[in-house]
C-alpha positions, 0 to 999 in steps of 0.5 A: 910382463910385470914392468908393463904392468907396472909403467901401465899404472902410470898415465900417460899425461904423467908420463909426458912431465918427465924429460927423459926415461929409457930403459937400463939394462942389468949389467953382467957380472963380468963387466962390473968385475972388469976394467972399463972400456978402453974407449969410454969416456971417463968421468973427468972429462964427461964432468967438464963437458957438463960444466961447460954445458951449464956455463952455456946456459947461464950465458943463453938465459942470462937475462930470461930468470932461468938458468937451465934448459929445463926451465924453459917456457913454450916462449923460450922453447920457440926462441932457443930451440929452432930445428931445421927442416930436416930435423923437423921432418924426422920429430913430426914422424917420430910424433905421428909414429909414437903417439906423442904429445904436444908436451912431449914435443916440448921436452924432446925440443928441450933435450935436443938443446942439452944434448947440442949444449954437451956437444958444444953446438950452437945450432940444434941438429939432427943428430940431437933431435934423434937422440932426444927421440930416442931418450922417449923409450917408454913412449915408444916401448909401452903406450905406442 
């Protein structure tokens, strides 16, 4: 009730300028005093996909005066950032779902393209798309 509270004081035309919020939860003692999964990726090998992520697009934006995906205008959103039709489908009824803004649109289409450059795709999928809705949470949580 009192992070409602909180995130209601917040508009949400401010809401729709931050690319990503979710909501963290607290970590149990046991698992900060403990070892780290067995499966987690570890911090080297994250590092590196990010290296290789920010060489990708310096490389896409190399002739555009930007060098994130970030920075992109709504132009190079439309040239960078196609979806397929399926993808498409699922952001228009996550939008008409979630309420969500035409910029809003704009950031989720900009996270998918981070999200596909981490996983070294050329090609923005569905599975990226979903991601990036996901990454909407206060969207979803608090205004929907």
């Amino acid at each position: 009730m009192q992070i409602q509270r909180y995130v209601g004081r917040i508009s949400g035309p401010l809401l729709d300028r931050i690319d990503i919020h979710i909501d963290v939860p607290a970590v149990k003692f046991r698992e900060l005093a403990g070892n780290t999964a067995p499966d987690a990726e570890d911090s080297t090998a994250i590092r590196q996909r990010v290296i290789r992520a920010r060489q990708r697009q310096r490389q896409r934006f190399g002739n555009e005066g930007i060098f994130s995906n970030a920075a992109m205008t709504p132009r190079l959103i439309r040239t960078y950032c196609r979806i397929d039709t399926d993808s498409e489908a699922m952001l228009e009824r996550a939008m008409t779902r979630l309420g969500l803004s035409a910029r809003a649109y704009d950031r989720i289409l900009k996270v998918s393209r981070t999200i596909a450059d981490l996983a070294d795709s050329d090609e923005i999928e569905s599975d990226h798309v979903s991601e990036a809705v996901h990454y909407r949470s206060l969207d979803r949580t608090y205004w929907a």
